[in-house]
LUMGUNU-885216 format. One record per residue (C-alpha): residue in three letters; y, z, x. Coordinates in steps of 0.25 Angstrom, whole numbers, padded with zeros to 4 digits, always signed. Layout:
AlaYZX/...
***
This chain:
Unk+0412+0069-0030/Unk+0410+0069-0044/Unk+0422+0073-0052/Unk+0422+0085-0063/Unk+0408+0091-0056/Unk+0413+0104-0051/Unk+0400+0105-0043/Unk+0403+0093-0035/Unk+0416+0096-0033/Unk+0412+0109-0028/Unk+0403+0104-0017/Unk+0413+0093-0014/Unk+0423+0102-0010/Unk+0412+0113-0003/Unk+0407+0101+0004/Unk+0422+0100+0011/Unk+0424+0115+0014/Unk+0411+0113+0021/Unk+0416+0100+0028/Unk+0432+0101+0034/Unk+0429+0086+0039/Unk+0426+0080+0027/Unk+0437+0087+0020/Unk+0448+0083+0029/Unk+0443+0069+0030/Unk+0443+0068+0014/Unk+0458+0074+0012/Unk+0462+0065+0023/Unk+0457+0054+0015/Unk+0461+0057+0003/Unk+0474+0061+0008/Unk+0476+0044+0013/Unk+0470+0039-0001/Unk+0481+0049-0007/Unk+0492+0039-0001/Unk+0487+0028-0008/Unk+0491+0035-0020/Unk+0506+0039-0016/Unk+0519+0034-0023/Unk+0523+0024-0015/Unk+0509+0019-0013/Unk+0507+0017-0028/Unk+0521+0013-0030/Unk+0518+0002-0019/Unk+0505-0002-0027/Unk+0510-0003-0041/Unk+0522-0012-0033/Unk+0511-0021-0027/Unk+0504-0024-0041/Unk+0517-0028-0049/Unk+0520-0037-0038/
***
């Protein structure tokens, strides 16, 4: 998806009103790459480089 082109954003998010499938599976997925972003997980990264 391109970003700042309201057109493709458009049909991106038609596209997965029209497809329930496809916009469960992409929020689950971007629900797990989420945790990679957590406190604690980037607390434990930043302690893992200045070691």
């Amino acid at each position: 998806m391109e970003p700042g082109n309201p057109k493709v954003i458009a049909e991106a998010v038609s596209y997965l009103l029209k497809e329930p499938e496809v916009a469960c599976s992409s929020a689950a997925r971007a629900r797990e790459d989420a945790q990679a972003y957590t406190l604690e997980n980037q607390a434990a990264s930043i302690l893992t480089r200045l070691r």
